[in-house]
C-alpha positions as CSV (number, residue, x, y, z in Angstrom):
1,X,70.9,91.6,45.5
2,X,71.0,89.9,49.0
3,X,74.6,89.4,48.6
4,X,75.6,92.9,47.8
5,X,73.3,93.9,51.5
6,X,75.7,91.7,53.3
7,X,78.3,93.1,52.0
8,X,77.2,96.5,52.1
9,X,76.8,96.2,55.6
10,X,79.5,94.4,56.4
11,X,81.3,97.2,55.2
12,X,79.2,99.2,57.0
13,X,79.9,97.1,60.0
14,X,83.6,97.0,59.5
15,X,83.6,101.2,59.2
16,X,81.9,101.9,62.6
17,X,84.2,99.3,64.1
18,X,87.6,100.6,62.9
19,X,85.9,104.8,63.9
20,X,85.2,103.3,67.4
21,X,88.6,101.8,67.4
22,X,90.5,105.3,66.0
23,X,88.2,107.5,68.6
24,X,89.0,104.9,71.7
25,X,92.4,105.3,71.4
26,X,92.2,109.3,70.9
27,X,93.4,111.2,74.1
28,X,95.3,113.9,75.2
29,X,99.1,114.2,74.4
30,X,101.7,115.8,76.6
31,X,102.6,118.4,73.9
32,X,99.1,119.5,74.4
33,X,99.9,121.2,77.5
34,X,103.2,122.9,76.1
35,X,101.7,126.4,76.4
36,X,100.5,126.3,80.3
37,X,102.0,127.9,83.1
38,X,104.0,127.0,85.8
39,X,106.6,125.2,83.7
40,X,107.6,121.9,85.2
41,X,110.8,120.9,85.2
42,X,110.8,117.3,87.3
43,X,114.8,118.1,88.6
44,X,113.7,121.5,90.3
45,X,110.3,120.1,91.7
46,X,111.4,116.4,92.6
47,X,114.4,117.6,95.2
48,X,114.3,117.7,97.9
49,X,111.3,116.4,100.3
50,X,108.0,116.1,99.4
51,X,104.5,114.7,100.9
52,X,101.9,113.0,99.1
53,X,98.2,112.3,99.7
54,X,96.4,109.4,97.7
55,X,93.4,107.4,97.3
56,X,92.8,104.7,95.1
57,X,89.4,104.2,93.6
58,X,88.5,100.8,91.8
59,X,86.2,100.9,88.4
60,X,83.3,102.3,89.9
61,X,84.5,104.8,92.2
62,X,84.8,103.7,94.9
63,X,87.7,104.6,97.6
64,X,89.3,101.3,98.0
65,X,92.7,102.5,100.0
66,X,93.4,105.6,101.2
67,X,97.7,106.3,101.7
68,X,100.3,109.2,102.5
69,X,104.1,109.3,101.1
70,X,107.0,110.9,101.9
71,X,108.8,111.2,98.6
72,X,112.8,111.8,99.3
73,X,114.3,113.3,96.1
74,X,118.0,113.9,94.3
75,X,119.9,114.5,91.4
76,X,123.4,114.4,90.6
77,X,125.6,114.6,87.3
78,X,126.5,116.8,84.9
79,X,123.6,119.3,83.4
80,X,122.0,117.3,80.3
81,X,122.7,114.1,81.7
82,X,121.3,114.2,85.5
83,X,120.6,111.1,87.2
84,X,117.8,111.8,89.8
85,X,116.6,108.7,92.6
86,X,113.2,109.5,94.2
87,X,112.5,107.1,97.5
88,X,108.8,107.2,98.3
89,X,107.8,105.9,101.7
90,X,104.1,104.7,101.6
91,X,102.1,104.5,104.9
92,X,98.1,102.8,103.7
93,X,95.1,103.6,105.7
94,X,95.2,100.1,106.5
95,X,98.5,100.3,108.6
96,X,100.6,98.6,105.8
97,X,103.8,100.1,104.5
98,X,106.1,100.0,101.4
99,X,108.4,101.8,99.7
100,X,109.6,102.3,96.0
101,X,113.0,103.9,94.9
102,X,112.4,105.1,91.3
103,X,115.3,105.9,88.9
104,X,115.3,108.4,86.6
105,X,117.1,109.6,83.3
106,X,116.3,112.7,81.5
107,X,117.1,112.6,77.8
108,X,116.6,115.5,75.2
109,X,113.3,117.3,74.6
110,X,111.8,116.6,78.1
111,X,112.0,112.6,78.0
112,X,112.5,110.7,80.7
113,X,113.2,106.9,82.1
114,X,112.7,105.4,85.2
115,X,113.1,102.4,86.4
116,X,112.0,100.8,90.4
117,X,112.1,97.4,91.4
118,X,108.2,96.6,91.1
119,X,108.1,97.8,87.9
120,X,108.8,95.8,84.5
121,X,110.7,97.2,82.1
122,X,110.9,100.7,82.3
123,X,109.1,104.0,82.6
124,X,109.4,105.9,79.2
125,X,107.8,109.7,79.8
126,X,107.9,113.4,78.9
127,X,107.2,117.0,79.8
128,X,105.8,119.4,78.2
129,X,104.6,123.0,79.9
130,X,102.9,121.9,83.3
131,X,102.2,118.3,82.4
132,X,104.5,114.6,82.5
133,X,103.1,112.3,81.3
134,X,104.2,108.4,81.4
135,X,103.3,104.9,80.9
136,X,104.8,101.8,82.6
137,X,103.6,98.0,83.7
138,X,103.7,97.6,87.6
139,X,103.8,94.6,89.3
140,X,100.7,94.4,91.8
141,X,100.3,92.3,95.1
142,X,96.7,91.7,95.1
143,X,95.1,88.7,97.5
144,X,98.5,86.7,97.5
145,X,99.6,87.2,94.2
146,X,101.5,89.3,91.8
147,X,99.4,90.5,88.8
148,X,100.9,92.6,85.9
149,X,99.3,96.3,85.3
150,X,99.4,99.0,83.0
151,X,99.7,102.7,84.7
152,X,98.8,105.5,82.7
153,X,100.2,108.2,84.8
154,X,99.6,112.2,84.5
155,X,101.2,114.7,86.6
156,X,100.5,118.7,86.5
157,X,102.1,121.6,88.3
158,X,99.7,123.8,90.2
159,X,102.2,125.7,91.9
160,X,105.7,125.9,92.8
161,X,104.9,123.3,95.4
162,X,101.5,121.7,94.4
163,X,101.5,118.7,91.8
164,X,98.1,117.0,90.8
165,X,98.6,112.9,90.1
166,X,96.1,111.0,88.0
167,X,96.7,107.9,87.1
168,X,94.9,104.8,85.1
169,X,95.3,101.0,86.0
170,X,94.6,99.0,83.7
171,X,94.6,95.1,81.8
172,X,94.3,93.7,79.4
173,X,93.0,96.9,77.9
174,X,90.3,97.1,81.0
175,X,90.7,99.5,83.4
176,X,90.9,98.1,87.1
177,X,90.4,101.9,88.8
178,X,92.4,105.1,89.1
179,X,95.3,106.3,91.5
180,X,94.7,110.1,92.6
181,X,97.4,112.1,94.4
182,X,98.5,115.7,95.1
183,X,101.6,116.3,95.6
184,X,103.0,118.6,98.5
185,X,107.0,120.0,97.7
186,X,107.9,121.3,101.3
């Protein structure tokens, strides 16, 4: 009888594990925003110039670096198959500058790929309504070295010229803080 209680609750055991494991990774998908107004359509909003106003917070809230960018934006090529190159000039709270020059493809039903020099791999991404939605591993400069993290990144139209940014740092499956931003299309 002792037997079959270890393996009753081992079974038990193995059950709550696997629900918190099915639950953890539950989230919101892109297509869940298909419905809501304005429709974003990266080409139209990313052209142009835009301004951008940041923070990052690490794990437990708290403002780590503050930053502004200046996001210079184009697209060329034929309808369908656009190829658009978004420059973003960073200036951090502490003085420090960068800049990244992102890539990106549009494929069918909303999908896009970017690629920028800090980041490995690529960016694979989508829209859907007012939302994008992508997911890409950066390479980080933190205290002399070059660590590996994973972005989660969500972008939603307000407005013609208003975009909310939220996105997730993580590794190894632990998240390191969040990256907030609105976007400002002048």
């Amino acid at each position: 009888m002792r037997f079959l209680n270890y393996r009753c609750a081992g079974a038990l055991s193995l059950l709550v594990l696997s629900v918190a494991l099915l639950t953890g990774c539950a989230g919101p998908q892109v297509t869940d925003y298909a419905t809501q107004k304005p429709v974003l359509d990266l080409r139209q909003y990313f052209n142009g110039t835009i301004d951008a106003y940041g923070l990052f917070t690490n794990r437990s809230g708290k403002v780590v670096k503050r930053f502004t960018v200046v996001v210079d934006c184009h697209w060329q090529g034929p309808p369908g198959a656009e190829t658009g190159v978004l420059n973003e000039h960073f200036t951090y709270s502490d003085g420090t500058t960068s800049e990244r020059v992102w890539t990106l493809h549009r494929g069918p039903d909303g999908r896009y790929i970017g690629t920028a020099g800090d980041v490995l791999g690529q960016a694979v991404g989508r829209e859907s309504g007012n939302a994008f939605h992508w997911h890409y591993t950066l390479e980080q400069p933190v205290e002399g070295h070059v660590i590996n993290v994973q972005m989660d990144d969500w972008m939603y139209l307000m407005t013609d010229k208003v975009m909310l940014n939220k996105t997730q740092m993580s590794k190894f499956g632990v998240t390191l803080g969040e990256v907030t931003l609105s976007f400002m299309k002048r």
